[in-house]
N, C-alpha and C positions, 0 to 999 in steps of 0.2 A: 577579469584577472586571469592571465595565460598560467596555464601549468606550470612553466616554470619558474615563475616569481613563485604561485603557492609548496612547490618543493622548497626555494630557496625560503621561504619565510619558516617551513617546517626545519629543518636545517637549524636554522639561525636559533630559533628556540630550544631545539633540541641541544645545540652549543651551550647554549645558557642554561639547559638543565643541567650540564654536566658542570658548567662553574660553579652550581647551586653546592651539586655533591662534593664536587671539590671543597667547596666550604667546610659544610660543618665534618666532613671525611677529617681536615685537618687542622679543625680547631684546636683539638689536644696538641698540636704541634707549638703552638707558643704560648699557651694556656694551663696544659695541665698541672705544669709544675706549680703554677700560681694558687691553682685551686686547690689542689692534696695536700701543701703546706699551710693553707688560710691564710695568705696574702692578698686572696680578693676573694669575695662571694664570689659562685658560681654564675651568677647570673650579670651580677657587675662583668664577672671576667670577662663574657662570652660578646656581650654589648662593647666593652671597650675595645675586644678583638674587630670586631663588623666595622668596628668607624677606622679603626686604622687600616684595614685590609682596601677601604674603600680608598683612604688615602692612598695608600700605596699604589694603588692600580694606576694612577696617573702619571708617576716618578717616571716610570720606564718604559721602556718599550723594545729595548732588545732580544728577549725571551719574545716575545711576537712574531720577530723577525725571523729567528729560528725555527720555531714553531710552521710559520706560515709558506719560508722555505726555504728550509734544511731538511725537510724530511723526507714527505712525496717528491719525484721526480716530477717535476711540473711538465720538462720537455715532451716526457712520454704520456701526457693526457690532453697536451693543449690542442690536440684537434677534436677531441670528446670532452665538451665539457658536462654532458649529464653524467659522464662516466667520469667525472672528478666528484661530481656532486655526491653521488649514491658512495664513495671512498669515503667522503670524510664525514656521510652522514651513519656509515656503519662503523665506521673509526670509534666516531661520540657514542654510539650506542655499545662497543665494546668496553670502551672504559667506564661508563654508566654503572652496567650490569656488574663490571667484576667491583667497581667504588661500591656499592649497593650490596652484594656479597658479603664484602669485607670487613663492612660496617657493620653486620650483621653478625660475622662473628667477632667484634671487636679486634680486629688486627689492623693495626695502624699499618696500612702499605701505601706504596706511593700510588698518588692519585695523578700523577706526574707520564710516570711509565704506562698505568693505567690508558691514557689517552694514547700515548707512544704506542702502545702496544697495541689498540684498535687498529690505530692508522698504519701501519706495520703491516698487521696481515689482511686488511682489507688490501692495501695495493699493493699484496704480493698474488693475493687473491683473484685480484681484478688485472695486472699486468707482469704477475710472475715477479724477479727478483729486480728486473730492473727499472722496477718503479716505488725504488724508495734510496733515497741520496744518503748511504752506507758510511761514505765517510761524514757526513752530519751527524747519522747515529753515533758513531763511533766517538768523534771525538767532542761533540757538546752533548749527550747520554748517557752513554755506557762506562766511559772513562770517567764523569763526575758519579756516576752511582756506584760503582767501585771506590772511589777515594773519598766519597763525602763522609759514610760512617767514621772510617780510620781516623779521618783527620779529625773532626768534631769530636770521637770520643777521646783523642789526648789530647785537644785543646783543651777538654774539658776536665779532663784527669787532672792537668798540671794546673789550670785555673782556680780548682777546689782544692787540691793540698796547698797551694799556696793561701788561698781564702783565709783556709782552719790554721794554717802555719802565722798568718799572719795575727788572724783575727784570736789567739790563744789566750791571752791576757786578760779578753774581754768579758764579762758575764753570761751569762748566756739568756735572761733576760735582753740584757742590751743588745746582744747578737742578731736574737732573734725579731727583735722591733727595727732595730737598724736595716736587716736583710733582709726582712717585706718591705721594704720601703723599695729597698734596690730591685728586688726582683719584681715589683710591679713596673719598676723604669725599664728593666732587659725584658718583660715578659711585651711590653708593649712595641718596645724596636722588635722583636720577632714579628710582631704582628704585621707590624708595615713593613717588612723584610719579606716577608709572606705575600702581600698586596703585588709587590713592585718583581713578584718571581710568579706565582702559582696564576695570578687573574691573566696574566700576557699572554699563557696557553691558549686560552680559551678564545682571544683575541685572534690570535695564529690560527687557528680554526676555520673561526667566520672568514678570515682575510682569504682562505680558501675559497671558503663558498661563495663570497665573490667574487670572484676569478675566475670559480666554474660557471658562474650566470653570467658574466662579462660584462659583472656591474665595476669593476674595479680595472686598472693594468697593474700588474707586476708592481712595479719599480713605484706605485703610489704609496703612500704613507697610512698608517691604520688610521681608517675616519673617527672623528671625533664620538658617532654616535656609537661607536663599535667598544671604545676606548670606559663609556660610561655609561653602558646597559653592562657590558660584564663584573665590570667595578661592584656596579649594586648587584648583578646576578650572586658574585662570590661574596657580600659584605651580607645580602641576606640568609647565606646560606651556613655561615658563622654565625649568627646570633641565633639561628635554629638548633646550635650546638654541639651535636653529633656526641652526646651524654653516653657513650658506650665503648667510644674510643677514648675521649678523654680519662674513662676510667682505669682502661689497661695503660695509658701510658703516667698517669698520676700516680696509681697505684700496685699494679702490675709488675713495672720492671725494677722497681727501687723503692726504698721507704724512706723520702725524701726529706731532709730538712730543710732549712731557710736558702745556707748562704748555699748548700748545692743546688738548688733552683736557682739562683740569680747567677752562679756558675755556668750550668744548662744552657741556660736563655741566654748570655751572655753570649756564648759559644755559636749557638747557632745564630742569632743574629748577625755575627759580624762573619760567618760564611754564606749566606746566604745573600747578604746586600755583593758582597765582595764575586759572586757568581751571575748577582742580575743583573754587574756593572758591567761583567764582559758577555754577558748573553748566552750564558750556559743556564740550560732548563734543569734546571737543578730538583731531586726531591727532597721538599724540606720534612717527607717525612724520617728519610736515613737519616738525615743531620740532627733534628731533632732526638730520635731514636739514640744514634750513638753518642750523644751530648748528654743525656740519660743517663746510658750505660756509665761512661765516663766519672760523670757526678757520683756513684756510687764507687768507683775504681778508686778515686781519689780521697775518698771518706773513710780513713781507718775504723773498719767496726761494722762497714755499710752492708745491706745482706741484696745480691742483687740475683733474679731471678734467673736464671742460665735456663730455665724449662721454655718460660714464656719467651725469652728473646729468643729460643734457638726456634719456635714456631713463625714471627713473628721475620727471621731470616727466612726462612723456607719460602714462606709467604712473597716477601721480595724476590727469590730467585723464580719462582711461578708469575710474578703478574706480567711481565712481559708477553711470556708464551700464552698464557689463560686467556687473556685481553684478546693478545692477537687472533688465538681462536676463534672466538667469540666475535671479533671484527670479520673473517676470514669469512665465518660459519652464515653471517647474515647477508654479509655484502653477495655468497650465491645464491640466500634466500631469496633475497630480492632483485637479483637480475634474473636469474632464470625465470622466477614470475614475470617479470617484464617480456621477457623473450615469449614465454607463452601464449601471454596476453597479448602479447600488442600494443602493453600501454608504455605508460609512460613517467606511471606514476604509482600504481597500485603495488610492485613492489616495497616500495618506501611507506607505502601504510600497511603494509602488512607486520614488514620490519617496525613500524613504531608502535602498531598493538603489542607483537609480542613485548617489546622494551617496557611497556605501559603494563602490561600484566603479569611479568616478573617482578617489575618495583614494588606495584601493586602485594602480591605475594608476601615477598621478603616482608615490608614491611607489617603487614597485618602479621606476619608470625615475627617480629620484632617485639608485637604489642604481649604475647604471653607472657613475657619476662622486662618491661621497661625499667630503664636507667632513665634517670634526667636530676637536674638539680640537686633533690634531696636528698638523694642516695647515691650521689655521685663518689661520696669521699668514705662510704661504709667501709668496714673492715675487708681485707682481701683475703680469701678461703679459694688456692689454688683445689682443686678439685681432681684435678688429670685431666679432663675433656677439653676439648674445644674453648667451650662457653667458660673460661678458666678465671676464676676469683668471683664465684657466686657468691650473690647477697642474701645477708640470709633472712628467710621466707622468702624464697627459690626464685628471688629476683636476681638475675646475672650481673657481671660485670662485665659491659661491652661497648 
């Protein structure tokens, strides 16, 4: 086996780690509301999520296309293609580490940008400014994560005073049996809304790293096998759950009722398919987020956190830059190693212990304070800190 098939296989896996985290990073994203109102067990929710995400991965493939090139300048790398490979294998390892962060401190950011942001500053890193296709960013990135909050939160405003406006007459027994029924119907279109937008990144990825091995051309179509290891890489990674984030967006931004979850979900769903039709890498965590917000906007009476969302913005306007650092920071860790050495290869395993023993890290200090399942839907006790809506016996909500 030549070196450069065992980089590209490193690579490829390391793609699939990051659709892993992509997963359960954004299972609250068409889940939570399901769960903080008891419209679906937890654990139902999070299984029904994984099967449509898997679905979905198949629908589309325009987000891939983007992904795979709209971003990096292919021009300026196509006579180096180890030097395309180590880009978009610090790319993954940038958006890893900040998804892995994030999830740690329960802030639901996009896992979206996250990658964006790897790939960003690895090949500004590795080719300065003109190696990354600016008007891609611009007008399928930057222009959708700007507008996607806005729009979803008053789609979802006008959605849910209409709901309550409409639905007034009704019991509120019957309300609320009626609007778990619907919101298990919107919570599940998010889910495969989800599939057919967040798993085709990851796709766009690999489609790179073949290109840089010159196992693929250009202008070919994403292979089948490529199409459904990521599928299962992001539908495994949603039934794992990511129980820390669902809990700040269930619980954290709004105290949700019925028919404002099927409001939500409603909302984000039909931006979200409507964004993977035309091939805009959309995050569905803004959409989600501002569909949220929204649902409480439109609910006379509704009490909506302004502390937690304003960290939870911040949060958004850093992972861009964070990522890209982090993409930036590695991509000279590992080429200069390579230049030292002489290899060829040693940089790329040095960059993947460190990624391997960060995750490592994070997660084992994840475990002093665990969220999952049973404690997902505890009372929220905003705190002031970071780790904001502790559970109480000093298990966090994150």
């Amino acid at each position: 086996m030549t070196t450069e098939l065992i980089i590209l296989i490193i690579v490829v896996l390391t793609a699939l780690a990051f659709d892993f985290t992509n997963g359960f990073h954004d299972t609250g994203n068409a889940m939570a509301t399901s769960i903080a109102t008891g419209a679906l067990k937890p654990k139902v929710a999070v299984t029904l999520s994984a099967v449509l995400n898997l679905v979905g991965a198949f629908l589309s493939v325009e987000v891939a296309k983007t992904v795979g090139k709209g971003i990096v300048n292919l021009d300026a790398v196509s006579h180096d293609n180890s030097g395309l490979m180590l880009i978009v294998f610090t790319g993954l390892v940038g958006g890893i580490l900040w998804n892995v962060l994030t999830w740690l401190l329960g802030l639901p950011s996009s896992s979206s940008h996250a990658l964006f942001g790897g790939l960003i500053g690895a090949a500004m890193a590795a080719l300065g400014t003109s190696g990354v296709q600016w008007s891609g960013v611009m007008s399928k990135v930057v222009i959708p994560a700007v507008m996607a909050p806005f729009v979803a939160g008053l789609v979802s405003t006008v959605g849910t005073w209409l709901i309550y406006r409409i639905s007034s007459p009704v019991s509120d027994a019957k309300k609320t049996s009626g609007f778990r029924w619907g919101q298990v119907c919107t919570a599940s279109l998010v889910s495969l809304a989800h599939g057919t937008n967040d798993a085709q990144k990851t796709m766009g990825v690999i489609f790179l790293a073949l290109l840089a091995a010159g196992e693929i051309d250009p202008s070919a179509d994403i292979p089948f096998w490529v199409k459904a290891s990521c599928a299962l890489a992001i539908a495994l990674g949603t039934y794992w759950g990511g129980w820390r984030i669902i809990r700040t967006l269930g619980k954290g931004l709004v105290e949700i009722d019925t028919p404002q979850g099927m409001a939500a979900e409603g909302s984000s769903a039909a931006i979200i398919l409507t964004s993977s039709h035309f091939g805009m890498a959309l995050s569905t965590t803004h959409v989600a987020t501002g569909s949220i917000l929204g649902s409480g906007l439109g609910r006379k009476g509704a009490e909506v956190r302004w502390g937690i969302a304003g960290r939870m913005v911040v949060a958004w306007l850093i992972t861009l830059p964070a990522a890209g650092a982090i993409g930036a920071s590695t991509w000279f860790i590992g080429h200069y190693i390579n230049v030292l050495t002489g290899s060829g290869w040693l940089g790329e395993l040095v960059v993947f212990l460190i990624l391997v023993g960060f995750c490592a890290w994070m997660y084992l200090h994840s475990r002093r304070a665990p969220v999952d399942s049973s404690n997902v839907n505890a009372d929220w006790e905003d705190n002031g800190s970071q780790d904001a809506g502790s559970i109480k016996s000093s298990k966090v909500g994150a």
